[in-house]
N, C-alpha and C positions, 0 to 999 in steps of 0.2 A: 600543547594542543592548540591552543589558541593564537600563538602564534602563526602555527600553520595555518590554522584556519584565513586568520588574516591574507597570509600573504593568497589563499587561493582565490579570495575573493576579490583581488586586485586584478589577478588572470579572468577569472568572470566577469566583471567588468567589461573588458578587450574583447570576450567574446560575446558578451550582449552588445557592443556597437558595432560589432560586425554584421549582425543583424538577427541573432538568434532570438525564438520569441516565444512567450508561452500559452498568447492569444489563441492558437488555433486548438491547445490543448486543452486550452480554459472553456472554446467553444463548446465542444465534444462534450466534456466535464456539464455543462448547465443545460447542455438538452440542444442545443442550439445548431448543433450537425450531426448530420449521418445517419438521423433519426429512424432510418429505414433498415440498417444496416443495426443499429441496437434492439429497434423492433422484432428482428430475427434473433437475436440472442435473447434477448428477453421472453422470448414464448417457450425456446429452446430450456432457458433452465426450469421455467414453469415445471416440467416434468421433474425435476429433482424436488423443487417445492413441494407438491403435489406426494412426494415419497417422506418427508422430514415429518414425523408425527412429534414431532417436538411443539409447534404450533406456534415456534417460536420467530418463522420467516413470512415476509408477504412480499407480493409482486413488484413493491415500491421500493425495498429493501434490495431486493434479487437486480430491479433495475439500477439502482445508485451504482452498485457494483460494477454491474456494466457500465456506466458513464464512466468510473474511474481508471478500468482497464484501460478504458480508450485512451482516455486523456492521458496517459503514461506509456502510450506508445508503444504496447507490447511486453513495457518492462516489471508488471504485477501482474500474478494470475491469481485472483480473491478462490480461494477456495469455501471459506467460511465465512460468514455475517451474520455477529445477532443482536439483538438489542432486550437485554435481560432486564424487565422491568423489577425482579426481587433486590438486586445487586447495584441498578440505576447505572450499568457499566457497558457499553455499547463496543465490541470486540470484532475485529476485521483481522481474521487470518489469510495471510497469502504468500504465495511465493512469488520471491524477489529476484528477477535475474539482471545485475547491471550491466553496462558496457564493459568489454573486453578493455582492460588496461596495459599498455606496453608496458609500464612502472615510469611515467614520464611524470612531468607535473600534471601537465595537460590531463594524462590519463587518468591521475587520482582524482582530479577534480570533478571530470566528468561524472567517475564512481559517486563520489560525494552528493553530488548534485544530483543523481537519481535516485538515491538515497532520499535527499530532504524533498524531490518534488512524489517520491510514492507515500510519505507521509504527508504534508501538507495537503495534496491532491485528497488521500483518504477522508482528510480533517474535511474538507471544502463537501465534500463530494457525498457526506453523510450528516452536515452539519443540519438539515432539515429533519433526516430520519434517527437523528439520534435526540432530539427533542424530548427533554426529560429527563435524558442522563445525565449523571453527573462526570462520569468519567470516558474518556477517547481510548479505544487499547487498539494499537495495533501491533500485530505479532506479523513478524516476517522469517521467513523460513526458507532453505533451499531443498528439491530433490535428492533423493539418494537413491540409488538400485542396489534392491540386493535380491538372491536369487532365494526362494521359495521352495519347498517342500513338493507343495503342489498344483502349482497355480505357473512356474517359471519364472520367468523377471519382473519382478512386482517395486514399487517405490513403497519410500517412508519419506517423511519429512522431516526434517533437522532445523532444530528453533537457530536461528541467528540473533535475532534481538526482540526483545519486549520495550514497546513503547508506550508511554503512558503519560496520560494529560487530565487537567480537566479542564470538561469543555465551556466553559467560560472564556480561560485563558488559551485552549485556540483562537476560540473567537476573534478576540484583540488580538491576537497575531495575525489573523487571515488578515485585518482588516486596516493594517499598517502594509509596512513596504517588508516584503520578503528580499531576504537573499541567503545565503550559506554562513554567512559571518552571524547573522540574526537568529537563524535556526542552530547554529553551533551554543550561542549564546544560552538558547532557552535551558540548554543543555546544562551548562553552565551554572545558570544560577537557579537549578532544582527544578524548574518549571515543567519540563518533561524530562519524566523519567527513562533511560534510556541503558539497557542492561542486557547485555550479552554474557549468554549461559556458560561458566568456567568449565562445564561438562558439560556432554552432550544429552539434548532434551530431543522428546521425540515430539512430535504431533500427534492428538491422542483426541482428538476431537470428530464431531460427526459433518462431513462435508456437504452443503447447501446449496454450491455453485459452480454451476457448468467449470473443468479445466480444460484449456489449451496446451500449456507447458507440458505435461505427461508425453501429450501426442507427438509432439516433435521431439520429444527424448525418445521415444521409443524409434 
């Protein structure tokens, strides 16, 4: 695996001097565009807030979320966020859709790389509202439809991976130099745990944040 890793990151390379960049995504992410355009989403999920008698979300939460969508371009939709102060384990469920891949190199890579910026981004993107935790979970999950009783075409979620960190050791990775070879690494040498389900796992949790992804599957 690391091999490969390697060699993808030599292609990433090539593609970061051709001008790719992750500034305008990193904008979005700290508050710094669009603001108006988050504004709307953020009063938008308010209503779900306002429904979670859990007590366990607040508007600051609900808005991280939103920055991180952004900042990922479409390719997360945060369904979940909470920040469980009994457990100190701060958990971001969402669905993950990457780019379509021909099976090229180019096209794994890209896979890959949306992969490490909807975790990283998460990590950056809640590193304020997870203050306190000890541990980063991100769970990624994709849609499924299946047909209903009585309701007609309804989704489920299907766990794809559980990610897991502690946020210390985000930290120091945010605050070094990223790339795919570095985040393969963390992988690597235990630092984040990274475990995809040998069966099939549902999502089984109570949802907090406005989704998009549904709406364009349907």
């Amino acid at each position: 695996m690391r091999r490969v890793v390697s060699s993808f990151v030599v292609l990433l390379f090539t593609l970061a001097a051709a001008g790719c960049s992750d500034m305008a995504g990193l904008r979005v992410l700290t508050g710094e565009a669009d603001q108006e355009t988050l504004t709307d989403r953020t009063v938008e999920a308010l209503d779900l807030v306002m429904a979670d008698k859990s007590g366990m979300t607040d508007p600051a939460i609900v808005a991280a979320a939103d920055r991180i969508e952004a900042a990922t371009s479409g390719s997360v939709d945060i369904i979940e966020i909470r920040n469980n102060a009994e457990t100190r384990i701060f958990t971001v469920d969402m669905m993950f859709n990457p780019p379509q891949s021909d099976g090229s190199v180019q096209g794994q890579i890209a896979q890959l790389d949306a992969l490490r910026r909807a975790i990283e981004l998460t990590w950056q993107g809640t590193m304020r509202e997870s203050e306190g935790s000890d541990l980063l979970r991100v769970i990624l999950m994709a849609p499924q439809d299946i047909v209903t009783l009585d309701n007609g075409v309804s989704f489920i979620g299907v766990v794809l991976a559980d990610a897991q960190i502690e946020r210390g050791a985000a930290a120091g990775y945010l605050s070094g130099t990223r790339s795919l070879n570095g985040f393969f690494d963390l992988i690597a040498q235990g630092t984040l745990s990274y475990e995809q389900p040998e069966q099939m796992i549902l999502y089984e949790g109570q949802p907090n944040h406005s989704m998009f992804m549904l709406g364009a599957a349907q």
